[in-house]
C-alpha positions as CSV (number, residue, x, y, z in Angstrom):
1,X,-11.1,-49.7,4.5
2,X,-14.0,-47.3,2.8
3,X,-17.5,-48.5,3.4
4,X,-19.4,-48.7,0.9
5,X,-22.2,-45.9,0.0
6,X,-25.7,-46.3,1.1
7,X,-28.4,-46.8,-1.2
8,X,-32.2,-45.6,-1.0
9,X,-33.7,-46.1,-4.2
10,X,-34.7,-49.2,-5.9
11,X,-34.1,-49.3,-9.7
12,X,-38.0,-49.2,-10.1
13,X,-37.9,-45.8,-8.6
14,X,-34.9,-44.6,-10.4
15,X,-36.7,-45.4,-13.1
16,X,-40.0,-43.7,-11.8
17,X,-38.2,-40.3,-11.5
18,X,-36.4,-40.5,-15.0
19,X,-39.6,-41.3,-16.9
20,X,-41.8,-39.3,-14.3
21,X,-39.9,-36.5,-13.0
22,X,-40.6,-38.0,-9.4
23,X,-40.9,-40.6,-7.2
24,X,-42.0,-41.3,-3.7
25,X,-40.5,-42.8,-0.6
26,X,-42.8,-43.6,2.3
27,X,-42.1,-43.0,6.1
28,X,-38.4,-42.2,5.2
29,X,-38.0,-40.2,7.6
30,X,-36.9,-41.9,11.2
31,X,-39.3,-41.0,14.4
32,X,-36.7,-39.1,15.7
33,X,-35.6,-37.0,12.5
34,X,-39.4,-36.2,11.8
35,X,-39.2,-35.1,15.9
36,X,-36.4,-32.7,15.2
37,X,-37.8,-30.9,12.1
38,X,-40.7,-31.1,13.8
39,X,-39.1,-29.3,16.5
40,X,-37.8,-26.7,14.7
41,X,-40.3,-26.0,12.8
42,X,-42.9,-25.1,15.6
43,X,-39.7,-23.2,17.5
44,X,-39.2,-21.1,14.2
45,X,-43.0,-20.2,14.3
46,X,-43.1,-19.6,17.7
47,X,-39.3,-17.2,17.4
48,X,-41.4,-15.0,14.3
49,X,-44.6,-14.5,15.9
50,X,-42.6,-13.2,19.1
51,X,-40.7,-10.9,16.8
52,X,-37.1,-12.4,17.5
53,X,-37.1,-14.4,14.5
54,X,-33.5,-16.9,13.9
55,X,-31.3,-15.4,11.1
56,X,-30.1,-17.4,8.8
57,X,-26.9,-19.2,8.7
58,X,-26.7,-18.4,4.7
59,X,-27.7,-15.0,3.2
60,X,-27.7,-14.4,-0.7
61,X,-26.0,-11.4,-1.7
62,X,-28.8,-8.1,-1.0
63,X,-30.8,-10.3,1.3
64,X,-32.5,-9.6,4.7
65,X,-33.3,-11.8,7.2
66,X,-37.0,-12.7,8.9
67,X,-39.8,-15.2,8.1
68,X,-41.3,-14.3,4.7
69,X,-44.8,-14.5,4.9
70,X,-47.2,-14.5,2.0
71,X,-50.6,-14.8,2.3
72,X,-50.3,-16.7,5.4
73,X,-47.6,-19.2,4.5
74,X,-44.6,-18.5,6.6
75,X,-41.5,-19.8,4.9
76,X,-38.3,-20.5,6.8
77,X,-34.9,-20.2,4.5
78,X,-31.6,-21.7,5.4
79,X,-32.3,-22.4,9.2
80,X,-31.0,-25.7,9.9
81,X,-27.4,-24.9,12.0
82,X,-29.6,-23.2,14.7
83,X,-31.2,-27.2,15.4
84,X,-28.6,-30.2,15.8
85,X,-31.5,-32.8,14.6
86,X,-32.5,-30.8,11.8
87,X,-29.2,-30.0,10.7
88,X,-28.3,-33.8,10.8
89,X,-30.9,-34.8,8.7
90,X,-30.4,-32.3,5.7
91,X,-26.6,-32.8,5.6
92,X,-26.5,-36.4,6.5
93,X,-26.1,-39.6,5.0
94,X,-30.1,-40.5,4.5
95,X,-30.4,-37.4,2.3
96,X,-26.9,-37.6,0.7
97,X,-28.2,-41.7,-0.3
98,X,-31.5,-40.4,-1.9
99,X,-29.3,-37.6,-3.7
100,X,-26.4,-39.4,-4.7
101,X,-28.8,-42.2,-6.5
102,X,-29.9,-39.6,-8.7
103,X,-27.3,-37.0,-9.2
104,X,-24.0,-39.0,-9.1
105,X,-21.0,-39.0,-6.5
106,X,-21.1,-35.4,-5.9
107,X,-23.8,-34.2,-4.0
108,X,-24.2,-30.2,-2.5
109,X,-26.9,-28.5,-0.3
110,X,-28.4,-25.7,-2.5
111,X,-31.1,-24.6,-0.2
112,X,-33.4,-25.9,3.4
113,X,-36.5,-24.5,3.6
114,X,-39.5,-24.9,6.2
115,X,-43.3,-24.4,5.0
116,X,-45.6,-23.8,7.3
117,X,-49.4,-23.1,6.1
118,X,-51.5,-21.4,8.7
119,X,-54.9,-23.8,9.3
120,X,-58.1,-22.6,7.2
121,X,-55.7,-19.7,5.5
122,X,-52.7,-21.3,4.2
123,X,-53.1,-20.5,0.6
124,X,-52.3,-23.0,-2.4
125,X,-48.7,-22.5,-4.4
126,X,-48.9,-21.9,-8.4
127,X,-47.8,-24.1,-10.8
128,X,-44.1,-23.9,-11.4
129,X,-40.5,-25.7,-11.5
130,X,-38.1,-24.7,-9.0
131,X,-35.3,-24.1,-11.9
132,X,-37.5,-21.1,-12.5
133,X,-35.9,-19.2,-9.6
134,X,-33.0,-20.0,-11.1
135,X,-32.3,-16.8,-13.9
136,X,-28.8,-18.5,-16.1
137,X,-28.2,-21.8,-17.2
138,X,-27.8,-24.9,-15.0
139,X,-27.8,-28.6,-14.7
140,X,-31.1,-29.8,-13.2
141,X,-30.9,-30.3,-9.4
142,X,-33.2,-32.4,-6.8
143,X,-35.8,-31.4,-4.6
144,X,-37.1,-33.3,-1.7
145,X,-40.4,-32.3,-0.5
146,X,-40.6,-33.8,3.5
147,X,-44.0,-34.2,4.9
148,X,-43.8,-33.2,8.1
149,X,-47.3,-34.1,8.9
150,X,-50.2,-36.0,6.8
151,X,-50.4,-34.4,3.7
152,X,-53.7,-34.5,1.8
153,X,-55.4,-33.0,-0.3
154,X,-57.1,-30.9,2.9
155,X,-54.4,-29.6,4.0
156,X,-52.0,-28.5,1.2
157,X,-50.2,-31.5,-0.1
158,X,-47.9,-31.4,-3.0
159,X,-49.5,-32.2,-6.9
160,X,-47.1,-32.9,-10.3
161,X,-47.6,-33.1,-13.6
162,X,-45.4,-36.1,-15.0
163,X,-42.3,-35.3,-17.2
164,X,-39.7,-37.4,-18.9
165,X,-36.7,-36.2,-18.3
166,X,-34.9,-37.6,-21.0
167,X,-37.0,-35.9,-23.4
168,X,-38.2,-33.0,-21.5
169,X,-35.6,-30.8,-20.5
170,X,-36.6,-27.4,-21.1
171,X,-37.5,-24.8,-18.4
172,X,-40.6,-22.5,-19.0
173,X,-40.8,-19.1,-18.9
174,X,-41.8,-18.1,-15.5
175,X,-43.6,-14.6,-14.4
176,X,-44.4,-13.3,-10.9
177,X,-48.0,-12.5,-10.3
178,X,-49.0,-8.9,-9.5
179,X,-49.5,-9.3,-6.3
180,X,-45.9,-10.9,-5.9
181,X,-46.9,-14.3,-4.2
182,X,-46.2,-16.6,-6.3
183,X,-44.0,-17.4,-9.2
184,X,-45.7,-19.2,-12.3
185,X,-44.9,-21.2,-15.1
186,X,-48.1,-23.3,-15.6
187,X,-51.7,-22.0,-16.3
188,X,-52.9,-24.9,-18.3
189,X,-55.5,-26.9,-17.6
190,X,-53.7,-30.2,-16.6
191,X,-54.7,-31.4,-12.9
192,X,-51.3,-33.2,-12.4
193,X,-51.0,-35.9,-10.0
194,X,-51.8,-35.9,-6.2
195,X,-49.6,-37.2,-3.4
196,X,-51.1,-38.0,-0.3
197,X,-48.7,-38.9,1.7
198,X,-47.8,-39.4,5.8
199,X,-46.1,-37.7,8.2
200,X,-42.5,-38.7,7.2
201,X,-42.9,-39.7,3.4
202,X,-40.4,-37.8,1.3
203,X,-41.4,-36.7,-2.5
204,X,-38.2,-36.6,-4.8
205,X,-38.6,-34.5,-7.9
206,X,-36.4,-32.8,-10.6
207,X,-36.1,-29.1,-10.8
208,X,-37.7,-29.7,-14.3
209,X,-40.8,-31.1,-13.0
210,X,-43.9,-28.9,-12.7
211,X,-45.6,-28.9,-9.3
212,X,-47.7,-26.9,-7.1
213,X,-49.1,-27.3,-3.1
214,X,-53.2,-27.0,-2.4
215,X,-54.8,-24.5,0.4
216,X,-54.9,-25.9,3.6
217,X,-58.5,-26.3,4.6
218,X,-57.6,-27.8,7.6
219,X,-57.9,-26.6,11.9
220,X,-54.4,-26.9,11.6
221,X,-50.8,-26.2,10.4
222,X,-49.3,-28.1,7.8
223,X,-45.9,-28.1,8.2
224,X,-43.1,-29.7,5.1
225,X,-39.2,-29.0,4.8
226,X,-38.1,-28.5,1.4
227,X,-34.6,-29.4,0.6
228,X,-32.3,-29.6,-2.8
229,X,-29.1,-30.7,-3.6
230,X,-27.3,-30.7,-6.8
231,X,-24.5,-32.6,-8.5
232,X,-22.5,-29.2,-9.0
233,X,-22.4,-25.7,-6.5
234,X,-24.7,-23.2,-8.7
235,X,-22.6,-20.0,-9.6
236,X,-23.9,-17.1,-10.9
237,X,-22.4,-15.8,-14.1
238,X,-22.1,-12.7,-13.5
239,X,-20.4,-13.0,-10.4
240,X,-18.8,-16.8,-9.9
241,X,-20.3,-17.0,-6.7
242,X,-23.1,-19.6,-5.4
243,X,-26.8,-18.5,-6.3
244,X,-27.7,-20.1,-2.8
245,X,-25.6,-22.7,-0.6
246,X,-22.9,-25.3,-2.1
247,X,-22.0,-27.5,0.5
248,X,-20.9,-31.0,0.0
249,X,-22.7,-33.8,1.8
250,X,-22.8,-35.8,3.7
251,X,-20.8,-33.9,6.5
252,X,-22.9,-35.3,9.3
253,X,-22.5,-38.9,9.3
254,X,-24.8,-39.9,12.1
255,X,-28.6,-38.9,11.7
């Protein structure tokens, strides 16, 4: 007999992120999920700065592989199949329940990424939505921003402006600065909100919603996973093929 599907969010937080564009869930993360990512994100660190960085499992058409590092933010794409506990938590049921509140039955892995920001160097992230790196029409997907440490406002936590998405559906126009660090689609002068959160807290936000991440002024790292999911795989027009990953989940059922 099917069991029924897990549930995350209480109405009141649906309700947050449709009227708000987000909402938070403290200490979602288990102790030994927040281990794993943990885990994987020091090993990755560790892999680049030795110069035998781990390829990715998922390469976009043209791309290369290695840590990007900008302004001394290292960013870690489409790792997670190198790490059994990280792998588990971004394709298993505790993400797909989160997810699956929000976007419906269908649920796909569009992209995992790791953000690390070096200690006293790790440089803040422009405003922006994250449907901006997204060039052709599309249906609105999820973000989930994963504290893997304290964040504060110290250290590089996450800020956003509140939108309803019922009424606010629109993208911006987005533009890369000179320098090429950072995309932007905000240089207002609204502060937005800030989310301090701990080590295991997981912010859900709409591609729609505008965000960005403080400098870390901190003596150390400051570590978060990023990872979406959509109701639908992402094709490109021009091509019919995903703009990043489409994979259904859950396909891990234990994490």
């Amino acid at each position: 007999m099917p069991q029924p599907e897990k549930h995350m969010l209480s109405g009141a937080q649906i309700d947050q992120f449709n009227t708000r564009g987000f909402c938070v869930l403290e200490r979602a993360m288990s102790p030994q999920q927040l281990s794993s990512v943990r885990a994987a994100a020091d090993e990755l660190v560790k892999a680049s700065v030795n110069g035998e960085p781990y390829p990715p499992s998922y390469l976009r058409e043209g791309e290369t592989y290695g840590a990007i590092n900008k302004s001394s933010r290292l960013f870690f794409s489409n790792r997670c199949e190198h790490f059994p506990g990280f792998e588990g938590f971004v394709k298993g049921e505790l993400i797909a329940a989160i997810a699956r509140d929000l976007l419906g039955t269908n649920v796909f892995l569009f992209n995992e990424q790791i953000v690390v920001k070096a200690p006293q160097h790790g440089d803040s992230f422009a405003w922006h939505q994250d449907s901006g790196y997204v060039r052709f029409k599309h249906r609105a997907f999820l973000t989930l921003w994963c504290a893997l440490d304290d964040a504060t406002r110290h250290n590089g936590t996450v800020y956003l402006i509140p939108r309803d998405l019922h009424k606010e559906t629109t993208v911006a126009a987005h533009e890369w600065e000179e320098n090429g660090s950072n995309l932007v689609g905000y240089c207002g002068t609204e502060q937005g909100e800030m989310i301090e959160v701990p080590a295991g807290s997981i912010v859900v936000f709409s591609s729609l919603t505008m965000h960005r991440t403080g400098a870390n002024n901190t003596d150390r790292p400051r570590r978060a996973l990023v990872c979406q999911y959509s109701a639908e795989p992402l094709l490109r027009p021009e091509t019919g093929r995903p703009q990043n990953r489409a994979m259904p989940v859950p396909v891990i059922a234990v994490n």
